[in-house]
Residue frames as qw, qx, qy, qz and C-alpha x, y, z in Angstrom:
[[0.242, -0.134, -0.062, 0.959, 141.88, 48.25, 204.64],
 [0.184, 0.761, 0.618, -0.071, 139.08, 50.81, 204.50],
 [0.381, 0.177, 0.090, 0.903, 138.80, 53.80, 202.99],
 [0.086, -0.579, -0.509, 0.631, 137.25, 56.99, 204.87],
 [0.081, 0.557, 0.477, 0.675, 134.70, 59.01, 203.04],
 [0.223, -0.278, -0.468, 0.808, 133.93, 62.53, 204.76],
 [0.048, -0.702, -0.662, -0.257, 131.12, 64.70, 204.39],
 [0.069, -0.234, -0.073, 0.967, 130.74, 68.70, 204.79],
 [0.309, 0.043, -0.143, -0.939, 128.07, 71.13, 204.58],
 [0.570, 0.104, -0.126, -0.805, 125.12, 70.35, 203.09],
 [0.747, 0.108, -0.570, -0.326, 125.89, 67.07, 202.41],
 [0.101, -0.068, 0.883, -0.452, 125.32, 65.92, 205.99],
 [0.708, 0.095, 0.280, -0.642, 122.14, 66.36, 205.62],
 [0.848, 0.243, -0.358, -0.306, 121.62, 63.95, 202.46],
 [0.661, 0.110, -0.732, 0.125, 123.63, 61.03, 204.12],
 [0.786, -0.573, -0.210, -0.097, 122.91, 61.78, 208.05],
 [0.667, -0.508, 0.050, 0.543, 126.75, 61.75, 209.18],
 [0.002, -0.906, 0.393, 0.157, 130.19, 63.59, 208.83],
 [0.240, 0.635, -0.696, -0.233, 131.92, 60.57, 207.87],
 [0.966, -0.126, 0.210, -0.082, 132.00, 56.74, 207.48],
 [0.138, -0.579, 0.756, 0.272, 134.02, 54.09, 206.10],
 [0.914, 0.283, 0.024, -0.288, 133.48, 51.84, 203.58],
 [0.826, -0.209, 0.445, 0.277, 136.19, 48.86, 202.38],
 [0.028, -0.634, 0.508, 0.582, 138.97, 49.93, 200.14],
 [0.796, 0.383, 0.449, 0.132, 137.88, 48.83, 196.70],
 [0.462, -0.026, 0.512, 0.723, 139.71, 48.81, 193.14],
 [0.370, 0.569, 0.509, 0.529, 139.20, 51.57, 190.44],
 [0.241, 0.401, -0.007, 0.884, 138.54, 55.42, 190.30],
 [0.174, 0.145, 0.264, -0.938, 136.91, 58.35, 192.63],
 [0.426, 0.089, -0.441, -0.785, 134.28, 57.83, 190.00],
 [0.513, -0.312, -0.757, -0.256, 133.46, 54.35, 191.33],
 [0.268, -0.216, -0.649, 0.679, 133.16, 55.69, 194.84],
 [0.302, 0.009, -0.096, -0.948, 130.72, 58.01, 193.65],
 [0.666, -0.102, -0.586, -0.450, 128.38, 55.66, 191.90],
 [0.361, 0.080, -0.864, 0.342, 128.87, 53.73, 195.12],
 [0.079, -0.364, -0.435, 0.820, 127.81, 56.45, 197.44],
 [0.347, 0.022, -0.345, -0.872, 125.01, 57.76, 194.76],
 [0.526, -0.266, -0.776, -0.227, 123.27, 54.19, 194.87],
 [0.412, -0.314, -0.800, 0.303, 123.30, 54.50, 198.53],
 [0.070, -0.595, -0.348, 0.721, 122.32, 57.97, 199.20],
 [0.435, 0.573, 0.581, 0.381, 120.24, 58.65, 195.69],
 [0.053, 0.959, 0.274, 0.043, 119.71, 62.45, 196.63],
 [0.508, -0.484, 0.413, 0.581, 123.72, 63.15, 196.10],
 [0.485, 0.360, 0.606, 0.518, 122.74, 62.87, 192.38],
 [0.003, 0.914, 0.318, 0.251, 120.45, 66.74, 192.67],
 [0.342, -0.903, -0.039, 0.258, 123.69, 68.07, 194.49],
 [0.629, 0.729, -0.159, 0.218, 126.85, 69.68, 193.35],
 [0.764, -0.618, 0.149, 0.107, 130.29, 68.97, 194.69],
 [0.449, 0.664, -0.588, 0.109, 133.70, 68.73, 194.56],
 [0.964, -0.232, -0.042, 0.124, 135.69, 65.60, 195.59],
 [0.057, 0.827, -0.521, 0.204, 139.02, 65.62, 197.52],
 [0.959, 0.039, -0.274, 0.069, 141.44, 62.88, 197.68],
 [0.724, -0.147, -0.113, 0.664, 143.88, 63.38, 200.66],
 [0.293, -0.710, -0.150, 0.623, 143.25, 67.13, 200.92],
 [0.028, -0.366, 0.457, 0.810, 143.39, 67.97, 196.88],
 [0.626, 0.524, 0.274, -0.508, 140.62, 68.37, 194.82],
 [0.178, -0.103, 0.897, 0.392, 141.31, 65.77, 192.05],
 [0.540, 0.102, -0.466, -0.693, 139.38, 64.59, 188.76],
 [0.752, -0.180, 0.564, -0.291, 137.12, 61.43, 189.65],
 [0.876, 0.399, -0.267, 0.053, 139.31, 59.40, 186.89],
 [0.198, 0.648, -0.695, 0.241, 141.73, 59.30, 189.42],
 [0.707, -0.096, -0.699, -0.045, 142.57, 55.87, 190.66],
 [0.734, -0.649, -0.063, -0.188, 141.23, 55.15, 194.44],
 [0.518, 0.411, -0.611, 0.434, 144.20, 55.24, 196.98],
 [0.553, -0.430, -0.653, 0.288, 144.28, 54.22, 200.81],
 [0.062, -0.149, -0.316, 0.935, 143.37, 57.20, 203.03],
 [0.199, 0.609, 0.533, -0.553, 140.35, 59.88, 202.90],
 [0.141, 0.446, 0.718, 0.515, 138.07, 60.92, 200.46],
 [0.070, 0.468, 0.570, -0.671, 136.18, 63.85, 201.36],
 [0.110, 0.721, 0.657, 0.190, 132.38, 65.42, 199.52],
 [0.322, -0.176, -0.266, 0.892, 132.97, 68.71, 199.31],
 [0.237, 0.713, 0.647, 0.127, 130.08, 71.36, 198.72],
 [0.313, 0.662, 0.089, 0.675, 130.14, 74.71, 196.74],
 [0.337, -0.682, -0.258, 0.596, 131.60, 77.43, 199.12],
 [0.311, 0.840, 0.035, 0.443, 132.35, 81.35, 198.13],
 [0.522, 0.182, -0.286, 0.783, 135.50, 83.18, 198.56],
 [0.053, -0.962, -0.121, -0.239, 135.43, 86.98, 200.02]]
């Protein structure tokens, strides 16, 4: 099973697409970060928010099948 990591805004630039997929591994948001940090180093100088399934969640939550998306600061009005 894989799990789909999406990309918005800014952070196309720093990784080059809108979305990949990477194999469904064991443990939190948090390791999917570190995952995606190692491979795309200039994610570390940006600020985000991370959405599991369409809800912005803590990255101590545990990795479930589906989508993952990178989300970057937006403003209301």
């Amino acid at each position: 099973m894989n799990l789909k990591i999406k990309y918005f805004g800014m952070l196309t630039e720093v990784t080059g697409c809108t979305e990949e997929q990477f194999p469904l591994i064991e443990g939190n948001i948090a390791d999917v970060l570190q995952l995606l940090m190692n491979k795309y180093p200039l994610l570390k100088e940006k600020e985000f928010q991370v959405a599991q399934d369409q809800v912005i969640v803590d990255i101590k939550k545990p990795i479930s099948q589906g989508e993952i998306a990178l989300l970057p600061p937006f403003s209301g009005g």
